[in-house]
MARBA-3410 file (N, C-alpha, C, O; in Angstrom, 1 decimal):
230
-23.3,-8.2,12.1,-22.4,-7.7,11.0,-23.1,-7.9,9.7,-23.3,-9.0,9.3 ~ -23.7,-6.7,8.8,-23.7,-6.6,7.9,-23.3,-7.9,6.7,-22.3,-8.5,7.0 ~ -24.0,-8.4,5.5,-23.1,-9.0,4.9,-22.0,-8.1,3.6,-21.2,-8.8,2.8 ~ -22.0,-6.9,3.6,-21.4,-6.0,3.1,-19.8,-6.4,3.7,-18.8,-6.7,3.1 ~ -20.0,-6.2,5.1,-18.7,-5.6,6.3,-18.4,-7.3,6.2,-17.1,-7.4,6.2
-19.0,-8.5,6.1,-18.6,-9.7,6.1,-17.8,-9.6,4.7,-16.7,-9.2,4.9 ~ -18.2,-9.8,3.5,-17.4,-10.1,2.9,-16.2,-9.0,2.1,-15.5,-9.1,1.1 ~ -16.2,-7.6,3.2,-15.0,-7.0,2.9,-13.9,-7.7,4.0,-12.7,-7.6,3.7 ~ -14.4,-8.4,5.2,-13.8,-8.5,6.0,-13.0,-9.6,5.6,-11.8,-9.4,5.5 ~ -13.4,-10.7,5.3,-12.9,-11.8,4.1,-12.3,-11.4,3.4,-11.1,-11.6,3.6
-12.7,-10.8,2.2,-11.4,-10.6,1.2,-10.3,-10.0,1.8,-9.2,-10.4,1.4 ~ -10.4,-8.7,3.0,-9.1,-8.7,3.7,-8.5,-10.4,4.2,-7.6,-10.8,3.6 ~ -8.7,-10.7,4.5,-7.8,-12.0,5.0,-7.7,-12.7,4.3,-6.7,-13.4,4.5 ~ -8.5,-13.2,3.0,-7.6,-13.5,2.3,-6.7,-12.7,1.3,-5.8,-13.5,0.7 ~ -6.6,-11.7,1.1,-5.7,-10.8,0.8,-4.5,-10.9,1.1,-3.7,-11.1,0.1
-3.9,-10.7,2.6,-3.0,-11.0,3.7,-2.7,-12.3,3.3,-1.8,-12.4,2.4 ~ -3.3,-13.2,3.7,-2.9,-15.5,3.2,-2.3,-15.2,1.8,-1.3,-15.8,1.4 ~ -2.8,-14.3,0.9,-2.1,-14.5,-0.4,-1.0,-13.7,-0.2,0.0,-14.2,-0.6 ~ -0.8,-12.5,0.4,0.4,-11.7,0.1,1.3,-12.7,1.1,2.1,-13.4,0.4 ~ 1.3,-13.0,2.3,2.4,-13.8,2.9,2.5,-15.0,3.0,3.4,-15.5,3.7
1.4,-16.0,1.9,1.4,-17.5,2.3,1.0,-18.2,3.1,1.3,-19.4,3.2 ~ 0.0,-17.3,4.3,0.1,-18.3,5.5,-0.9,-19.5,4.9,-1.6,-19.6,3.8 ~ -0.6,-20.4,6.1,-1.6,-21.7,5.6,-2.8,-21.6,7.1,-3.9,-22.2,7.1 ~ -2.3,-21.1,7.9,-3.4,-21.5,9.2,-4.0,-20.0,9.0,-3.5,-19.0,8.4 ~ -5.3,-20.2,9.7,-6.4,-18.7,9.9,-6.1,-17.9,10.9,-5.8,-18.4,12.0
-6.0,-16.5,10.8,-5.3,-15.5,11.9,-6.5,-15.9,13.0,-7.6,-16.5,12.9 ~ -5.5,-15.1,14.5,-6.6,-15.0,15.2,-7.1,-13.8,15.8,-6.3,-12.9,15.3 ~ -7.8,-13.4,16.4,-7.8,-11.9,16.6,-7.5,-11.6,17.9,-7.7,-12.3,19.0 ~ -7.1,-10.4,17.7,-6.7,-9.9,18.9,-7.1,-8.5,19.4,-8.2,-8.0,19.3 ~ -6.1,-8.0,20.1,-7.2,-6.4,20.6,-6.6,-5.4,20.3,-5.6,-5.5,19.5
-6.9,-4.3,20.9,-6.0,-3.1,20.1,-5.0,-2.6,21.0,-4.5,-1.5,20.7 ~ -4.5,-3.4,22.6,-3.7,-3.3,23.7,-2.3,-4.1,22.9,-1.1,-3.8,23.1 ~ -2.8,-5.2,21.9,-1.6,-6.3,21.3,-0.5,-5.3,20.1,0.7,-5.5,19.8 ~ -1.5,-4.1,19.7,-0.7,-3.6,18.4,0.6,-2.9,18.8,0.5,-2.1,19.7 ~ 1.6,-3.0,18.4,2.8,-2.2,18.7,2.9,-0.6,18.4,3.2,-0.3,17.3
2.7,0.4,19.2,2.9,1.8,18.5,3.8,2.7,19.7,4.1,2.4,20.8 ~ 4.0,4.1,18.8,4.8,4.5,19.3,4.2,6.3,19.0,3.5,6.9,18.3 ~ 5.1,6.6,20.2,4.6,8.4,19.9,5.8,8.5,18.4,6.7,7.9,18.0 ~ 4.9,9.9,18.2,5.3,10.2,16.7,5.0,11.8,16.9,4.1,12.4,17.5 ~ 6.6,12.3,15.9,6.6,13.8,15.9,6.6,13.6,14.1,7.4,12.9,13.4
5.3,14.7,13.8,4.9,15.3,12.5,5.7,16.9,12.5,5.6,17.9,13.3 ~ 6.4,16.8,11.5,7.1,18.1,11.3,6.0,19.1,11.1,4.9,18.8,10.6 ~ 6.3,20.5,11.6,5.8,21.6,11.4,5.6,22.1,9.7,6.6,22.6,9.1 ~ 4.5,21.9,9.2,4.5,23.1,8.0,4.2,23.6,7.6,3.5,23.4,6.6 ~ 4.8,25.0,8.2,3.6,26.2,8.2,4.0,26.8,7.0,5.1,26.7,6.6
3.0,27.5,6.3,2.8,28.3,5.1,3.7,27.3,3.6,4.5,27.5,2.7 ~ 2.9,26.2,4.3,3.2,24.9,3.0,2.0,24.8,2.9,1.3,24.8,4.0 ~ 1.2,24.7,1.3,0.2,23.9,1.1,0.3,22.5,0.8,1.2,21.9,0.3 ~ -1.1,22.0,1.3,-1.1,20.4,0.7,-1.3,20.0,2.0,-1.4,20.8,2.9 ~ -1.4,18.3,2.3,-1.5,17.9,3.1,-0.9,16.8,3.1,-0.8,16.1,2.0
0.0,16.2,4.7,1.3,15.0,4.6,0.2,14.0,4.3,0.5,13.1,3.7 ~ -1.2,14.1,4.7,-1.8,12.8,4.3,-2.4,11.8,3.2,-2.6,12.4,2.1 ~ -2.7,10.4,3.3,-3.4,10.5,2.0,-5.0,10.9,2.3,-5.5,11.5,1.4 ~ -5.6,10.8,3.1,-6.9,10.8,3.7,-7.2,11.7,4.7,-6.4,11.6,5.6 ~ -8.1,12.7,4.7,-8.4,13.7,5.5,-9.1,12.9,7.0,-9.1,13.4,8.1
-9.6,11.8,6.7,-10.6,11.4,7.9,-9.7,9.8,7.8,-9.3,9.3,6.8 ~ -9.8,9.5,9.1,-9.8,8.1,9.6,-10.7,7.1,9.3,-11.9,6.9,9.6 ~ -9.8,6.0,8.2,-10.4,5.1,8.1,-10.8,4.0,9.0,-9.9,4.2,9.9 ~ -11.4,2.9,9.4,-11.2,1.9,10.2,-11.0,0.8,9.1,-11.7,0.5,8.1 ~ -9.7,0.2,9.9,-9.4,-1.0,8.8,-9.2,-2.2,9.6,-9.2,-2.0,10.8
-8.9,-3.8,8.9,-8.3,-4.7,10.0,-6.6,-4.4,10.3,-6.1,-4.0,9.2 ~ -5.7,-4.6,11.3,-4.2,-4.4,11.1,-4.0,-5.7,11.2,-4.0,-6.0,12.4 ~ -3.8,-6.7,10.4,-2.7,-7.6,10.2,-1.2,-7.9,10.9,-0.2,-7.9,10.2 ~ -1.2,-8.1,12.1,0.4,-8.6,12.6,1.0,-9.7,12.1,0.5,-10.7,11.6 ~ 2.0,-9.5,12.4,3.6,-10.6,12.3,3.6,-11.9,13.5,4.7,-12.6,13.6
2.3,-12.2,14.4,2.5,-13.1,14.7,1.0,-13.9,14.7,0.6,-14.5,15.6 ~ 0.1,-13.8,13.3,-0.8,-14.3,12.8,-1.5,-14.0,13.3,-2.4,-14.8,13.5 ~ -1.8,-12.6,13.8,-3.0,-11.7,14.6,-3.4,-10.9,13.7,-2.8,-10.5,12.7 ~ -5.1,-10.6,14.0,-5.5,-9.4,13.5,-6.2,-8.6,14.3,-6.6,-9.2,15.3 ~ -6.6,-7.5,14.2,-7.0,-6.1,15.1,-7.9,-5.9,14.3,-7.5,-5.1,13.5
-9.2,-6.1,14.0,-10.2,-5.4,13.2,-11.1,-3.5,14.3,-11.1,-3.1,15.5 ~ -11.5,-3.1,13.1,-12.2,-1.7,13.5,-11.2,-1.0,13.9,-11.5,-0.7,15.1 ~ -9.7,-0.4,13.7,-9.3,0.3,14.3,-8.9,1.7,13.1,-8.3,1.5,12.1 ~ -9.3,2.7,13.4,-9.1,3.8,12.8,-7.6,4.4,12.3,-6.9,5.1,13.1 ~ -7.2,4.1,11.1,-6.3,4.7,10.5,-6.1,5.6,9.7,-7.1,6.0,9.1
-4.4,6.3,9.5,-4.6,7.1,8.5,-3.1,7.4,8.1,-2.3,7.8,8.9 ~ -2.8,7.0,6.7,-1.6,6.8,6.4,-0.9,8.4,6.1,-1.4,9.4,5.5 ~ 0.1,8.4,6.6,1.0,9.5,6.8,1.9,9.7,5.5,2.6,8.6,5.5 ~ 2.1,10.4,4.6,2.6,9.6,3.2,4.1,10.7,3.3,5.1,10.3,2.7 ~ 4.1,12.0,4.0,5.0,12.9,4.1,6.1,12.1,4.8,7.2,12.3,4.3
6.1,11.2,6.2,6.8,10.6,7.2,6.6,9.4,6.6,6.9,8.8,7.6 ~ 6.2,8.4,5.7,5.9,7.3,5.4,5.8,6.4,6.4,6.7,5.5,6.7 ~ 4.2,6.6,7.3,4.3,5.5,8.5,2.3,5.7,8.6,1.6,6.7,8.2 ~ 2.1,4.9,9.0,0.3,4.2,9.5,0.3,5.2,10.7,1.2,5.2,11.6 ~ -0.7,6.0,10.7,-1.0,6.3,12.3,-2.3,5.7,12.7,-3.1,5.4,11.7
-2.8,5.3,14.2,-3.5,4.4,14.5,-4.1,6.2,15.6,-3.4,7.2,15.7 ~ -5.5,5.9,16.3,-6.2,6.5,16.7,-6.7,5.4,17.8,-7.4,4.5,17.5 ~ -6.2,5.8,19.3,-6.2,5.0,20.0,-8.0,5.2,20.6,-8.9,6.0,20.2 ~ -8.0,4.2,21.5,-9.2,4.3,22.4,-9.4,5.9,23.3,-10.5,6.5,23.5 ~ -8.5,6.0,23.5,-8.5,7.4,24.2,-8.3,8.8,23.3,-8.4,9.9,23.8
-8.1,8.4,22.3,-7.9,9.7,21.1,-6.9,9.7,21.1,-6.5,10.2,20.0 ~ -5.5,9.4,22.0,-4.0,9.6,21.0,-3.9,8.8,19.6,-4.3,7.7,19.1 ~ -3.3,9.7,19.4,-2.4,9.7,17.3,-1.4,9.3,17.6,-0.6,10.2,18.0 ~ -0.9,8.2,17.6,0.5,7.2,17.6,0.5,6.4,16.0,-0.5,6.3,15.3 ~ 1.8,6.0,15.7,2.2,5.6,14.8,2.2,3.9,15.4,2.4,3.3,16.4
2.0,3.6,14.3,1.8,2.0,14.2,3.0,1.4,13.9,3.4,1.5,12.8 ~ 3.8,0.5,14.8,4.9,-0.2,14.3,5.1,-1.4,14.1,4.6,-2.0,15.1 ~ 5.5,-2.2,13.2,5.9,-3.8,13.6,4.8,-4.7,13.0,4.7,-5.8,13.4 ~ 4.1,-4.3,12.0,2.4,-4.3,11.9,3.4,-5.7,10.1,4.5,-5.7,9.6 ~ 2.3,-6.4,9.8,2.3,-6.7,8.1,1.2,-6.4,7.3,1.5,-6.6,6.1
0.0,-6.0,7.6,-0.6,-4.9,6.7,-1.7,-4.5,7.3,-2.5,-5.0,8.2 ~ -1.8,-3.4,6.8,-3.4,-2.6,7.1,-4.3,-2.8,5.8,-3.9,-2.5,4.6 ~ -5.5,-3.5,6.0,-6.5,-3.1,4.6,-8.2,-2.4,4.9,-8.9,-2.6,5.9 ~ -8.4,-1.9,4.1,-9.5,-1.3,4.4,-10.1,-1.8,3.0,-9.6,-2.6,2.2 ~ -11.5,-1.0,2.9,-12.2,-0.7,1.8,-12.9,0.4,2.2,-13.4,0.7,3.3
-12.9,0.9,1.0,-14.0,1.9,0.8,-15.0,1.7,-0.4,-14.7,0.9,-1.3 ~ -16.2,2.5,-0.5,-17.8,2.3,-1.0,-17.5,3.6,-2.1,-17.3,4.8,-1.8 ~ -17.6,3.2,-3.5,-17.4,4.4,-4.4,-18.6,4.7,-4.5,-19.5,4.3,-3.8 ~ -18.6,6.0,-5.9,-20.0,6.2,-5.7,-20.6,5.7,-6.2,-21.7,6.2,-6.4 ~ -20.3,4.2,-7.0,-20.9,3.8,-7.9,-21.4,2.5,-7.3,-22.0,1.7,-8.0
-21.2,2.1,-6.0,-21.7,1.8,-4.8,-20.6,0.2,-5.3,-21.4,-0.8,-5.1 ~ -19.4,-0.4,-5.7,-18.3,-1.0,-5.7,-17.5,-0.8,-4.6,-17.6,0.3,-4.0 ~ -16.7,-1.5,-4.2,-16.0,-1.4,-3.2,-14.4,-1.6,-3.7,-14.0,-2.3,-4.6 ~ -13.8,-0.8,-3.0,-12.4,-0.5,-3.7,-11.6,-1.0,-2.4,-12.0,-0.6,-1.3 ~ -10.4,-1.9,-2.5,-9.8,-2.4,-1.5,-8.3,-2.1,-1.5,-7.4,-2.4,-2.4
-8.2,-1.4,0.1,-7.0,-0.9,0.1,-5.8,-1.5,0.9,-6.1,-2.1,1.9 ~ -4.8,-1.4,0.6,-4.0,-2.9,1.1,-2.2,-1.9,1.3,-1.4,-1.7,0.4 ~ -1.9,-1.5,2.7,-0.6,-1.4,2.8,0.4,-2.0,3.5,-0.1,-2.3,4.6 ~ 1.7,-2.4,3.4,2.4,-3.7,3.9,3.9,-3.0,4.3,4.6,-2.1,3.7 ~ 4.1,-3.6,5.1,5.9,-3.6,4.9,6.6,-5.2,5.4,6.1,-6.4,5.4
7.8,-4.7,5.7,9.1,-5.5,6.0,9.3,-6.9,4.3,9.5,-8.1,4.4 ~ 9.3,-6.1,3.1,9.7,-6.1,1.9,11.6,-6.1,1.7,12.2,-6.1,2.8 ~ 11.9,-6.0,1.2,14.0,-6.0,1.0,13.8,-4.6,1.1,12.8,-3.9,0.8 ~ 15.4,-4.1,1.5,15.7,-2.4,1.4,15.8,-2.6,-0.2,16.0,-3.6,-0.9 ~ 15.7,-1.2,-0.5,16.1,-0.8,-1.9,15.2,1.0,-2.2,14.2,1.6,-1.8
16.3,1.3,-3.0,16.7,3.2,-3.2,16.6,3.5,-1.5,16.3,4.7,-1.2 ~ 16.8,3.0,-0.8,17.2,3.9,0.3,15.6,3.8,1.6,15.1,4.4,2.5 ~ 15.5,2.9,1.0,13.8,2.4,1.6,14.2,1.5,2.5,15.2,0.9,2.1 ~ 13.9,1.1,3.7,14.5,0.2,4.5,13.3,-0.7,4.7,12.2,-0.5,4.2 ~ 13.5,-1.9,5.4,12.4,-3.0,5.5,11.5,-2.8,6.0,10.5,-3.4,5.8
11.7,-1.7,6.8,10.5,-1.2,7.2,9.4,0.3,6.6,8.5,1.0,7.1 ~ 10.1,0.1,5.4,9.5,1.2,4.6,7.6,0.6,4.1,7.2,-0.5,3.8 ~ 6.9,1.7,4.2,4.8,1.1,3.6,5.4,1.3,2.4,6.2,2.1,2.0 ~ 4.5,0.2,1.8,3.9,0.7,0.7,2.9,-0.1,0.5,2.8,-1.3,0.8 ~ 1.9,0.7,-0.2,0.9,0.4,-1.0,1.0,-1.0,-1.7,2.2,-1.3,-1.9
0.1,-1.8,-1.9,0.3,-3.4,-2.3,-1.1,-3.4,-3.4,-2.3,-3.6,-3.2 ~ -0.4,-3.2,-4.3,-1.6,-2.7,-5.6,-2.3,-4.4,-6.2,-3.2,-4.5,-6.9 ~ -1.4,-5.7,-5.7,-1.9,-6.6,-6.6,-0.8,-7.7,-6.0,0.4,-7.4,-6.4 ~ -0.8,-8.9,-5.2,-0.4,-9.5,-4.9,-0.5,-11.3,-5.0,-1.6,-11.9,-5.3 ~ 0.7,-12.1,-4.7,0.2,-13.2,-5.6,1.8,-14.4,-5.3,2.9,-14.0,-5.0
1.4,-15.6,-5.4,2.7,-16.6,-5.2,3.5,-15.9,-6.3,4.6,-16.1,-6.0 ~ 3.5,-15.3,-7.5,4.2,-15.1,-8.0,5.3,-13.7,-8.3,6.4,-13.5,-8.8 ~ 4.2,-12.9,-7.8,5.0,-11.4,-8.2,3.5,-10.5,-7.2,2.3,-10.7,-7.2 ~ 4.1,-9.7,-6.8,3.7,-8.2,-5.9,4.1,-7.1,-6.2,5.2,-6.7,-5.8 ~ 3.2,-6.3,-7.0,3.0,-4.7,-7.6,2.6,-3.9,-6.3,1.6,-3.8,-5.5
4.0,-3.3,-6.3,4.0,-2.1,-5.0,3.8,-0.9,-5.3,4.1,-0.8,-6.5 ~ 3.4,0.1,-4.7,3.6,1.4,-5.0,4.2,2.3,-3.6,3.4,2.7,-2.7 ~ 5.5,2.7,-3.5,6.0,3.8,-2.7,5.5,5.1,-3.1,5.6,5.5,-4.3 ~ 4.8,6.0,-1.8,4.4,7.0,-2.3,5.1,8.1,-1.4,4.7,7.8,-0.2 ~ 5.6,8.9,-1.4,6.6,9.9,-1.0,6.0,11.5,-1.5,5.5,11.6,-2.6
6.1,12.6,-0.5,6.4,13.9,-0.8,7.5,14.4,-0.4,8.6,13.9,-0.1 ~ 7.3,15.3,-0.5,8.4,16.9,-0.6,7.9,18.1,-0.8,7.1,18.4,-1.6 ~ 8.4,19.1,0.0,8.3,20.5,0.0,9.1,21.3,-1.7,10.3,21.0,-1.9 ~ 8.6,21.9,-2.3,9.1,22.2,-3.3,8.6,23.9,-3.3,7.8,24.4,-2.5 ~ 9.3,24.4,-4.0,8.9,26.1,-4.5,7.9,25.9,-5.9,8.2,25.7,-7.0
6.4,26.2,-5.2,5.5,26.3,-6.4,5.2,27.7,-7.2,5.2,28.8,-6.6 ~ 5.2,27.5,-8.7,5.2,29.0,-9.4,4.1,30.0,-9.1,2.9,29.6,-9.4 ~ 4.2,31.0,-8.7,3.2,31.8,-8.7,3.2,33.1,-10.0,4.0,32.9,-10.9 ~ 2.4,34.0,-10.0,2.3,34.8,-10.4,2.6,36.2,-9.9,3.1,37.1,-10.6 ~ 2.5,36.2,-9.1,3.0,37.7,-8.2,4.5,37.4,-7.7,5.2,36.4,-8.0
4.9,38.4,-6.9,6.5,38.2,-6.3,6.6,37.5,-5.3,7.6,36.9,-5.1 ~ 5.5,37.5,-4.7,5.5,36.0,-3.3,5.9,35.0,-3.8,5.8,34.8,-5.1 ~ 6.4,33.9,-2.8,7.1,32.9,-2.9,5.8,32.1,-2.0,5.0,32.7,-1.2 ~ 5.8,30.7,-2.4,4.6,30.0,-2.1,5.5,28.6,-1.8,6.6,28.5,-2.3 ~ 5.1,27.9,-1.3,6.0,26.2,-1.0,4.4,25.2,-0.8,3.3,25.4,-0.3
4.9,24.0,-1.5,3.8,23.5,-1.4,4.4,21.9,-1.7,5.2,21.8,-2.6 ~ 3.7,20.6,-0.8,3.9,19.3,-0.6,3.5,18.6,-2.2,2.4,18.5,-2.7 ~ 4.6,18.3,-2.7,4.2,17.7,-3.8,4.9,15.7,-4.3,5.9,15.0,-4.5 ~ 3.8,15.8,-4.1,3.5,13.8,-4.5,4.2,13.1,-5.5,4.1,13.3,-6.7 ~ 5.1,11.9,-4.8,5.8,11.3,-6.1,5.1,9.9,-6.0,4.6,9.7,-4.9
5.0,8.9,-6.9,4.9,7.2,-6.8,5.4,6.7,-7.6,5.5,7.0,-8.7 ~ 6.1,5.6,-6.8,7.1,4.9,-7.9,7.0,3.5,-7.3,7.2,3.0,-6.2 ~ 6.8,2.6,-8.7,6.4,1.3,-8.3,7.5,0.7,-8.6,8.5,1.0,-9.2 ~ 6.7,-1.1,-7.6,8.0,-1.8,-7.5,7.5,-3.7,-7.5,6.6,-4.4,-7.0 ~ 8.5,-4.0,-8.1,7.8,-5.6,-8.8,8.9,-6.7,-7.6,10.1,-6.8,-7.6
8.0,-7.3,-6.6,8.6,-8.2,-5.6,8.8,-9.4,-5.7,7.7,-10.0,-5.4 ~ 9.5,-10.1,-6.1,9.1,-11.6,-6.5,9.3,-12.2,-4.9,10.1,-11.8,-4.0 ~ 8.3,-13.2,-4.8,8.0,-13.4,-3.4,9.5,-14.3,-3.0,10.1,-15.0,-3.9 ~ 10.3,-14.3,-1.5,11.3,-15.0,-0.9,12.8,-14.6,-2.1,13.7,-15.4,-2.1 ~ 12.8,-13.4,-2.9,13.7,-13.2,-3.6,13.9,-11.6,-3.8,14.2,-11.0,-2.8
13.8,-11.0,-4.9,14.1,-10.0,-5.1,13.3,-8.9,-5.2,12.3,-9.3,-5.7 ~ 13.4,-7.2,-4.7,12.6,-6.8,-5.1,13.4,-5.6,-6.1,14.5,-5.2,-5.8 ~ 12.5,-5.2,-7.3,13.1,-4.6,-8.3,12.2,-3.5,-8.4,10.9,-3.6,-8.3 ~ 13.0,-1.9,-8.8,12.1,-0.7,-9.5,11.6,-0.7,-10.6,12.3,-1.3,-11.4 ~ 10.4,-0.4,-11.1,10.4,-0.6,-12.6,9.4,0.4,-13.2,8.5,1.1,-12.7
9.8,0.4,-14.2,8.5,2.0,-15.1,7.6,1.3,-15.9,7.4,0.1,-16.0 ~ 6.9,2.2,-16.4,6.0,1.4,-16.7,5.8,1.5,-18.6,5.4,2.3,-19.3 ~ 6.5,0.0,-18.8,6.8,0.1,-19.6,7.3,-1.6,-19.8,7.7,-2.2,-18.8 ~ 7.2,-2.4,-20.9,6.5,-3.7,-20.9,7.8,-4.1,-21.1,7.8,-5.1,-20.4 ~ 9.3,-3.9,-21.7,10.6,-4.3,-21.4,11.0,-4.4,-20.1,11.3,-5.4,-19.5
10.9,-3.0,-19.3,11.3,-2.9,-17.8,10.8,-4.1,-17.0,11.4,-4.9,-16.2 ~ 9.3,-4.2,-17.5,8.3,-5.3,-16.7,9.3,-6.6,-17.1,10.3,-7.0,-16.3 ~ 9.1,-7.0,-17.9,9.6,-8.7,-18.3,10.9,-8.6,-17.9,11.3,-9.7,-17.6 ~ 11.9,-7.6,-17.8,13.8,-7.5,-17.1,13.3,-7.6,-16.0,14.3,-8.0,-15.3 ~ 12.0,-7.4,-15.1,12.0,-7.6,-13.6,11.3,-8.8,-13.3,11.0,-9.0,-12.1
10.8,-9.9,-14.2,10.1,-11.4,-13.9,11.1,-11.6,-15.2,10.4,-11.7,-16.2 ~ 12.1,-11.7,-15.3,12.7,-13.0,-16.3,12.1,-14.1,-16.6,12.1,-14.6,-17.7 ~ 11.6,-14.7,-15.5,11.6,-16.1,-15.6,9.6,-16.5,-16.1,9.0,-17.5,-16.3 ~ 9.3,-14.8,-16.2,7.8,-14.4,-16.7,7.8,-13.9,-18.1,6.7,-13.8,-18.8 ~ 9.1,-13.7,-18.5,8.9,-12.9,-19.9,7.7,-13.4,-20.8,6.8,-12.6,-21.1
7.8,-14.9,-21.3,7.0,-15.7,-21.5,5.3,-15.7,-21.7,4.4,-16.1,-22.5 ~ 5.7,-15.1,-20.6,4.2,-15.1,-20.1,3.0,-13.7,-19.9,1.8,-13.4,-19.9 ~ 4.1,-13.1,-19.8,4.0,-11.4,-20.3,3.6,-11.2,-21.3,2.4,-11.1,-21.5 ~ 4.7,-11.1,-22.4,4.1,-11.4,-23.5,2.8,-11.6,-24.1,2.2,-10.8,-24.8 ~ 2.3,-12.8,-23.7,1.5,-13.5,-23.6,-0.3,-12.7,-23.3,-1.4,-12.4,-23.8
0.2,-12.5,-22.3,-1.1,-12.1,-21.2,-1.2,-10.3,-22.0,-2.4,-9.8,-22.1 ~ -0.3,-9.7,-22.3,-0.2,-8.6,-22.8,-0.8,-8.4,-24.3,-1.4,-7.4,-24.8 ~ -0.6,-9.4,-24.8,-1.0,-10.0,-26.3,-2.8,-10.2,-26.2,-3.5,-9.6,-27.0 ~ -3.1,-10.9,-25.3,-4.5,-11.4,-25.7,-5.4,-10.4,-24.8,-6.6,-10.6,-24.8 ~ -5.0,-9.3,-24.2,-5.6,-9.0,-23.5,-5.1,-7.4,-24.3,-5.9,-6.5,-24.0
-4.4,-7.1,-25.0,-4.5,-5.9,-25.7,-3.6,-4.5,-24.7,-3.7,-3.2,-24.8 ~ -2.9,-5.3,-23.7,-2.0,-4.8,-22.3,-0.8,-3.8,-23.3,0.2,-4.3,-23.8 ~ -1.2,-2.6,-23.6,0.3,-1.5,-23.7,1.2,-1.3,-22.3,2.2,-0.6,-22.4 ~ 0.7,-1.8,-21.3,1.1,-1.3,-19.7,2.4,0.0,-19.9,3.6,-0.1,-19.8 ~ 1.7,0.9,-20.1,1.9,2.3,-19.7,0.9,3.4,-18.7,0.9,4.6,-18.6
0.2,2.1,-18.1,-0.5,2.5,-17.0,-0.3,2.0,-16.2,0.4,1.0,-16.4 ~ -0.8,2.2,-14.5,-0.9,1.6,-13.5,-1.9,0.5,-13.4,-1.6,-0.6,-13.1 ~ -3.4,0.9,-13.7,-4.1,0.0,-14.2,-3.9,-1.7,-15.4,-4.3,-2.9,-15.3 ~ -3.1,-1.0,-16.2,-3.1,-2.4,-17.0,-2.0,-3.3,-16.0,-2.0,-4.4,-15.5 ~ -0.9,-2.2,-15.8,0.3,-3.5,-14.8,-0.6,-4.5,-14.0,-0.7,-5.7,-14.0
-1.6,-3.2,-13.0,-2.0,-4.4,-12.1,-2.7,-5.7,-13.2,-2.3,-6.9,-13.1 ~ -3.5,-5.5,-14.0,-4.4,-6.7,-14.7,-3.3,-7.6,-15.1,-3.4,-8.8,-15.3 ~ -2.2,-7.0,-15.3,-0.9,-8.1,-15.4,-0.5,-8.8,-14.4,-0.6,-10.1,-14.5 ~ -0.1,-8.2,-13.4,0.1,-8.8,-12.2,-0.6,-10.3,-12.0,-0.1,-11.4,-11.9 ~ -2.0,-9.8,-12.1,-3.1,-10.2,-11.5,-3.1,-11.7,-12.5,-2.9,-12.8,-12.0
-3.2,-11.6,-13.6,-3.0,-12.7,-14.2,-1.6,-13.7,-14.5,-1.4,-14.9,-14.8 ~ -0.9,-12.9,-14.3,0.3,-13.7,-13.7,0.6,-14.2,-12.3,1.6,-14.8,-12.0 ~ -0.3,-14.0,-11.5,-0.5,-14.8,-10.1,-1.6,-15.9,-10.6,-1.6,-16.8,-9.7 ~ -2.2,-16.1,-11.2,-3.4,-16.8,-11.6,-2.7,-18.4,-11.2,-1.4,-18.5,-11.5 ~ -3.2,-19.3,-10.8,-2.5,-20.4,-11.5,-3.0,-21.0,-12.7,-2.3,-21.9,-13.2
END
């Protein structure tokens, strides 16, 4: 193994130890251990766009709920049906169930590695159930920057008299304080500190020296991130 694939492989697990706390090292397992299930993708025809986020299969490690992990297995997140599909040994496309995260990386072109991290069994909330993905933009003993990402079929404007329909992308994040609550929030540095009360303090703070307007997704995470700091 590469020392590239070694230390992406590492920061996934520690990744995972920080989002759930474990204290012992996973162990690995195979890709007969992961839980999946057949899956029906709705038909849709003469819809543009695509339900996915990724045209090709990534291979990532799958992280389970009983301190297992699955490395190299080919994924690809379904963002239309909000669920992980897994690409078996044999080429079936099943959906992945019962999983606590998938992470991957990918190689930009600026030859950096960008690390991708999605999770469930988080609290229900807007109608998201525990078993709803989401994206895990920045995690930490103290607070976890989520992002739910959702489509919809909508009527896109054309120019002529045809009618056109096409899959259009919503994200909406979400601030988890670890073994307590999880809260919606905009982005916007009041919303932020009403969803860490007991962070206001500190917000402030980190927002102040660091020149943070957090009206981006970017700065939240650099918040996040220093508010997990110890």
């Amino acid at each position: 193994m590469s020392k590239g694939l070694l230390f992406g492989f590492g920061f996934a697990l520690m990744a995972v130890s920080s989002l759930f706390g474990q204290a012992s090292p996973e162990t690995e397992a195979t890709i007969d251990d992961l839980k999946v299930s057949p899956m029906r993708i709705p038909a849709l025809q003469e819809v543009s766009g695509s339900p996915f986020m990724t045209t090709e299969y990534k291979n990532a490690t799958i992280h389970l709920k009983d301190n297992k992990y699955v490395a190299d297995i080919p994924v690809k997140f379904n963002i239309y049906n909000n669920f992980m599909m897994v690409k078996m040994d044999d080429g079936q496309e099943l959906k992945l169930d019962n999983f606590k995260s998938v992470t991957w990386d990918e190689k930009a072109d600026d030859g950096t590695l960008k690390h991708y991290e999605f999770a469930m069994g988080y609290p229900e909330i807007d109608k998201h159930s525990d078993r709803a993905v989401y994206q895990v933009l920045s995690a930490g003993p103290n607070a976890h920057l989520l992002k739910y990402i959702s489509q919809k079929v909508e009527d896109a404007n054309t120019l002529g008299d045809y009618s056109r329909r096409e899959l259009v992308k919503s994200e909406q994040l979400y601030l988890y304080i670890p073994g307590k609550d999880i809260k919606r929030i905009k982005a916007s540095k009041k919303d932020i500190a009403e969803a860490l009360p007991a962070l206001a303090s500190k917000i402030e703070e980190i927002a102040a020296s660091n020149n943070l307007k957090l009206k981006s997704e970017s700065e939240i995470v650099t918040l996040v991130e220093a508010l997990n700091k110890p």
